[in-house]
N, C-alpha and C positions, 0 to 999 in steps of 0.2 A: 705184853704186846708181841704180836707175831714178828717174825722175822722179816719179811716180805711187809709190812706196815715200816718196822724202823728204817728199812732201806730207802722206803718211798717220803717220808717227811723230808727229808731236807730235800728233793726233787720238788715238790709241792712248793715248798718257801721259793725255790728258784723260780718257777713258770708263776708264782701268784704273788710275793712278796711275803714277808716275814707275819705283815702285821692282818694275814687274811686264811693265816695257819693257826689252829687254834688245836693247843695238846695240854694245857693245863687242868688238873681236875674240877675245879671252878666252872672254866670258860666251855667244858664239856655238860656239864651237870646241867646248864640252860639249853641246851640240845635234846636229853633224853628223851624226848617224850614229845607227844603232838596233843592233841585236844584228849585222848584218851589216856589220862594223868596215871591209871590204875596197872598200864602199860609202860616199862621203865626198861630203858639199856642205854650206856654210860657209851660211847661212838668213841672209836678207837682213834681220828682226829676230825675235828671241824675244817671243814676249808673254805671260804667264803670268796668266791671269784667275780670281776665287775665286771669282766667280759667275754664274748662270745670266744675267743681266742682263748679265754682262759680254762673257761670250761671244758674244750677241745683238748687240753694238754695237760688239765686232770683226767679224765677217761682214757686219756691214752696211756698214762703213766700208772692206771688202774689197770689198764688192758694186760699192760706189758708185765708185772708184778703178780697180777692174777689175783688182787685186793680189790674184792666188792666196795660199791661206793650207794650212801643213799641221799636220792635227791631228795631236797627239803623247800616249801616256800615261806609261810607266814606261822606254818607249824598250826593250823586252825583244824587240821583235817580232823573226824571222829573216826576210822575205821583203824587207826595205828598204822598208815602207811607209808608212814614219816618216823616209826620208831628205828633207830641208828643199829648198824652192827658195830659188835662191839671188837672184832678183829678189820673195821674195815673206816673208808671214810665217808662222813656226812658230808655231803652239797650244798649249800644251801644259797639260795641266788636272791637273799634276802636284799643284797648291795646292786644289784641289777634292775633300777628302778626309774628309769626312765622312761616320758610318753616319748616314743619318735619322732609320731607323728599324726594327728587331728585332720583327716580329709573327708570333710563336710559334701564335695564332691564326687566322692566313690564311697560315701556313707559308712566309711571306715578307720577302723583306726589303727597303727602299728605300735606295741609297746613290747618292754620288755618286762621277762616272766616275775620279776620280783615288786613289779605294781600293785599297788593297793587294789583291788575289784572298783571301788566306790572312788577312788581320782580317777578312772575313766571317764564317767560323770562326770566329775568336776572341770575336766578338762573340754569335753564334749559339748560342754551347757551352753557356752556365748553362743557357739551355733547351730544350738536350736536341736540337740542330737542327747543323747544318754546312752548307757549300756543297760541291757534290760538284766540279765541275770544277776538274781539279787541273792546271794546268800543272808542266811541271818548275822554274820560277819564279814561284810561284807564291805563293813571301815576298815579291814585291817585284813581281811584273807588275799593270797596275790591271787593276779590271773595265769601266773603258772601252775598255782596249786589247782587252779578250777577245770584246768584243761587238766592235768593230772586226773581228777577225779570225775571229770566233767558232772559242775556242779549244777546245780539249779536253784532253787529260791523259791519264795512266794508268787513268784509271778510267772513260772514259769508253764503256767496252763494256759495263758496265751500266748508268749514270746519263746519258750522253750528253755533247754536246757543249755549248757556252753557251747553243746557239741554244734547248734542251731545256727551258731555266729562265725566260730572259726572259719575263717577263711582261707588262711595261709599258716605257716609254722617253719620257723628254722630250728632242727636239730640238730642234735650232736649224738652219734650214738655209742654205742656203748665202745667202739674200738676207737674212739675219738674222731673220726668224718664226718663231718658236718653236711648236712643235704638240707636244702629247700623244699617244701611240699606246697604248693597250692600259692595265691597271692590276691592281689585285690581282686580281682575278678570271682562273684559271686557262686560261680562252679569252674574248677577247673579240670581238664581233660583226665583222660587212665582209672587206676585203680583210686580208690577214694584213701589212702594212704591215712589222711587228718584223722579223718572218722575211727582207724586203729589206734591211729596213738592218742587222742582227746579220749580218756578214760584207763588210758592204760596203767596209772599208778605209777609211773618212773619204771616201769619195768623194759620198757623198748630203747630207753634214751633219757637224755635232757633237755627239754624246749628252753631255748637261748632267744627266741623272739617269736613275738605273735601279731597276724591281721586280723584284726574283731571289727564284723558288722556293727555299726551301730542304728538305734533307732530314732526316728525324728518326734519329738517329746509333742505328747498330746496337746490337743485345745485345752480338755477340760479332762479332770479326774474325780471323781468323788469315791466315799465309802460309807459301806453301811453296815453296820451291828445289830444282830438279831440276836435276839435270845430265846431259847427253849426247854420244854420240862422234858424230854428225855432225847439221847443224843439220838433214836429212830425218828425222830420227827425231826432233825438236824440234817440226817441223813438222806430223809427223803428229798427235801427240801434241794440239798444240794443234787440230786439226782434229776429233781423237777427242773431245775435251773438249766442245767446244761445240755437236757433231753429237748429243753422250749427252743434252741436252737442260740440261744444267747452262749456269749462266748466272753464273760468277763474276765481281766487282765488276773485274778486273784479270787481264787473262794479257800477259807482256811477257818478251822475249827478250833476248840481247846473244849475238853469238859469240865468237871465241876472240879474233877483235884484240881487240875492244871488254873483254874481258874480263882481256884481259892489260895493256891501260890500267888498268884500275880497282885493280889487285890491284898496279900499281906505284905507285898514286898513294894509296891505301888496306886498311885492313884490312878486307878482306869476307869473308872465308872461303869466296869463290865458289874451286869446282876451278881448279887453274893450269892443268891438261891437260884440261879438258873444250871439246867443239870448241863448245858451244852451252849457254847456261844459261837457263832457262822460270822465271819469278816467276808464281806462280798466287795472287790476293786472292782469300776469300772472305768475306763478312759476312751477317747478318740472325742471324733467332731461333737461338739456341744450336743445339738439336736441328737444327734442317737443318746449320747450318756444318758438325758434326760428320760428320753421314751424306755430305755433300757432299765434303769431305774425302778419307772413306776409299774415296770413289770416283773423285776423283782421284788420288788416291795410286796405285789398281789400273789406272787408265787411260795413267797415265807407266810403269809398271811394264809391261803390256803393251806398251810403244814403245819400250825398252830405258832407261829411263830407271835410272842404274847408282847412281844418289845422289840421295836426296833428304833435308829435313831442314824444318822448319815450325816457327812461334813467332808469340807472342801478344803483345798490351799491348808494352812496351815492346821487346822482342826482335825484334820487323817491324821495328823501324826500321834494324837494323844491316844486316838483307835489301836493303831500298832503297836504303842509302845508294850503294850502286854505281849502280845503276840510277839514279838521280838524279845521279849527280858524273859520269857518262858521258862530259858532251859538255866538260865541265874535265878529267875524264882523255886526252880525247885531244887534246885542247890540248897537257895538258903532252907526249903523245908526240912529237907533230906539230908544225913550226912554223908552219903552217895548213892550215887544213881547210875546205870548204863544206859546209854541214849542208842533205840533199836532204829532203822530206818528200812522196812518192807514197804511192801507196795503192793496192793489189791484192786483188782477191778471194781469203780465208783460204785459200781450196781450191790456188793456184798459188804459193803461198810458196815451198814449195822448188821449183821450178821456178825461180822468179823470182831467188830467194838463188843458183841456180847460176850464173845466168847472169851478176850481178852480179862474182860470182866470177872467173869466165870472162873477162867483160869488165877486173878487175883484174888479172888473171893477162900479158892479152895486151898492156898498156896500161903495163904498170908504175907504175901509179899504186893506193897500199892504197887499201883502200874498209874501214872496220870498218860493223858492224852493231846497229845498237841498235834497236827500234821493238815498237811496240804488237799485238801476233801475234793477239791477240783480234778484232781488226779489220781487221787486214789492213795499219797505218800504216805504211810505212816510215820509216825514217829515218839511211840511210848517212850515213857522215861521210867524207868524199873527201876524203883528206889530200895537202898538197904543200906543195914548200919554197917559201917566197916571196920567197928569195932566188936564185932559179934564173930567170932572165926569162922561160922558159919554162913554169913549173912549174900556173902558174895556168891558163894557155890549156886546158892538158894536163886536170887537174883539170875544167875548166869541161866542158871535151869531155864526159867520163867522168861529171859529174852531169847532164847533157842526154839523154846516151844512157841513162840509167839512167828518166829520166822519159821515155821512149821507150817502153824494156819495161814499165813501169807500166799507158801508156796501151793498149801491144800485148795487155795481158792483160787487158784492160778493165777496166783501175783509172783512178787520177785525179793530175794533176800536184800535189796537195796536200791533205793531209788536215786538217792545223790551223794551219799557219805560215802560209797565206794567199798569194797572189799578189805582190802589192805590185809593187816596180820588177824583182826576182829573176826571177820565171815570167810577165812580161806578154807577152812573146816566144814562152812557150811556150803561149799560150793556143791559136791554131790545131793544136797538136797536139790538140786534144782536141774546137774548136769549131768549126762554119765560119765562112764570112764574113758569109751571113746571119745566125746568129747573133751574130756580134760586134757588128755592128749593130745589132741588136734590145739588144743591153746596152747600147749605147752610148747608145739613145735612151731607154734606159729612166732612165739616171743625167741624160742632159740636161732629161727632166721636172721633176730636182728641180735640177739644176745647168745652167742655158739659158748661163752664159756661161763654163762647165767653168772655175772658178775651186777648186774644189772638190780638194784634190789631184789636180793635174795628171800624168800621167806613170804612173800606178799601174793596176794591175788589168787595164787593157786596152792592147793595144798601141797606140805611138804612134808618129809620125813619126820623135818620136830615138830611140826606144828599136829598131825596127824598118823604117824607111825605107818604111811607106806612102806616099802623097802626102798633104804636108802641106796642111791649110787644113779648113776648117769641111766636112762630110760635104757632096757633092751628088750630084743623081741623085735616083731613087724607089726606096725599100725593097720587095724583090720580092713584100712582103705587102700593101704599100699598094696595089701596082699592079696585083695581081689583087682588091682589093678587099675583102680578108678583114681590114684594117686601118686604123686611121686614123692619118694622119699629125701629129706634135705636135711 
């Protein structure tokens, strides 16, 4: 343990209490790691704060030390941007779990960052309200983490992603000052500040409290399951759909691996022979659901869609439950898997789905298919034995090349999982160098001494072998003048 770490522990117990310090190797080893298990480092202390005041007087007592700190919420994230430093401290605003506040009147809600996503909902429901972004974890992922990553969901091809809802945000930023951005009011004036830190990974600060929109909960919902013999008629299908001007809350895919996981690991009554199966959500007033419905029904029907079957109230749930156990069903197939998340314009899906294929085929490594077809999300699951010393590299290969074709088809290395330690490497595929620079400077305005999760979101010395040490030289914008340097 660093010097500058031993010093700051018992400071820590002072501003937070004893029992919200956590330096045992045990009480540390439950930290290591977020949804990407394959991704390990032991956090040099835990510290687990219940209030906005407290958070404040850990970042300043990081500031002061010049000990990196990483914020954590429900630890669900997949990009590793909750893996701990292991000279530095873990955040984690797990105990920060309070609603505020329920205003059915300004259609919003105030809570704080260590909420479950899904008690929003719960809390929301008597009046008549819900939060619409739904992760696939979304019993248990907080809404600090989603703004963190600003996540999205299956639904988020009508209702949007986090970023859609945020309305307000109290931080704390990395020298411990706490500022307000934004508030009930549905826009608020100046620079759009929210919109920077909703995605930013912990890298600008820590959100100590959040205002989320909510939505007022439909008349009616139904859903319907189509099945097809290859995922290009799945493809089009969904490309008919959204091209007819319909705009359903959910259209979501899986193929035939992904499907033959689910239907081992549960009852779905998704086809066992169908090469591609289309989940199409619709909701709002009764009479549209309906009319909207029997037009998709005729639009699968024109794209050979051989099976379909719809249900309301409590019977969508048995639809989803596959669709949601996805990525636990191909666990149990596989004895690991890396979960990709690119993104491609709806128009080159099956294009894109071939090539993956392709690329599975020549590579001998499966790749199954699950992702969000309304929006274009992907999200293969690249399975391999992790007992084979080889199996991972192999893997890793084959999810790189995958966010290759993403980018080749002008999509994007990640649609909601976020960058984190996973895609910081892959960032030049998409950015140049002036541009990575111009982020870089833009996080050190609010982070001068990159104490702020280190190692995330942009590439760095270990993760990529730049030359390491503090940026020098003149940014090509400074130096023709069109910028100022900070």
């Amino acid at each position: 343990m660093s010097e500058a770490l031993t010093r700051l522990i018992p400071l820590l117990r002072e501003a937070c209490g004893d029992d919200a310090v956590l330096t045992g190797d045990g009480e540390r080893r439950d930290f290591d790691h977020d949804g990407i298990t394959h991704r390990r480092s032991l956090p040099g202390v835990v510290v687990l704060p219940t209030t906005a005041e407290q958070v404040s007087a850990v970042l300043a007592l990081c500031s002061e030390h010049g000990v990196p700190f990483v914020p954590r919420g429900a630890g669900t994230g997949l990009s590793g941007g909750a893996l701990p430093h292991r000279e530095g401290v873990l955040l984690s605003t797990a105990r920060m779990r309070r609603v505020i506040e329920i205003d059915p009147d300004n259609e919003c809600a105030v809570v704080e960052p260590g909420v479950p996503n899904l008690d929003v909902t719960t809390a929301a429901a008597p009046h008549g309200y819900y939060y619409a972004p739904d992760p696939s974890s979304q019993a248990v992922c907080s809404v600090g983490g989603n703004v963190a990553e600003n996540s999205g969901g299956a639904h988020c091809l009508k209702y949007g992603f986090t970023a859609t809802h945020v309305r307000g945000l109290e931080l704390v930023l990395p020298g411990g000052e706490t500022v307000r951005l934004g508030g009930k009011a549905p826009d608020a004036p100046g620079y759009d500040l929210i919109r920077a830190i909703v995605g930013s990974e912990g890298t600008l600060g820590v959100v100590t409290q959040v205002t989320i929109g909510l939505t007022r909960l439909p008349e009616k919902t139904v859903t319907l399951l189509a099945a097809f013999d290859s995922l290009d008629a799945g493809g089009a299908a969904v490309s008919a759909i959204v091209s007819s001007g319909l705009l359903p809350s959910a259209i979501e895919m899986m193929d035939a691996l992904s499907i033959e996981a689910v239907n081992a690991l549960m009852d779905t009554d998704y086809p066992t022979d169908a090469a591609a199966v289309l989940i199409v959500e619709l909701d709002g007033p009764a009479p549209d659901v309906d009319a909207h419905l029997a037009r998709v029904r005729d639009l699968c029907a024109e794209h050979a869609a051989r099976a379909t079957r719809t249900a309301a109230d409590d019977g969508r749930a048995r639809i989803w439950a596959g669709r949601k156990a996805a990525f636990d069903a191909v666990g149990a197939m596989s004895p690991a898997y890396i979960v990709q998340d690119g993104v491609v314009p709806r128009t080159v899906l099956p294009r894109v789905l071939r090539a993956i294929a392709d690329l599975s085929a020549e590579t001998g490594v499966p790749v199954a298919n699950v992702f969000h077809a309304g929006d274009g999300n992907l999200h293969p699951l690249v399975m391999f034995d992790d007992a084979d010393p080889d199996g991972y590299r192999r893997a890793e290969e084959v999810s790189a090349a995958i966010l290759d074709l993403c980018v080749a088809h002008g999509g994007s290395i990640t649609g909601e999982h976020g960058v984190g330690t996973d895609k910081a490497c892959s960032m030049p595929r998409m950015y140049s160098p002036d541009d990575l620079d111009t982020f870089d400077r833009f996080r050190r305005a609010f982070d001068p001494r990159g104490i702020a999760n280190p190692d995330k979101l942009l590439p760095t010395p270990r993760l990529c072998g730049e030359r390491p040490g503090v940026r020098r030289g003149v940014h090509p914008l400074v130096g023709s003048g069109r910028a100022t340097q900070f």
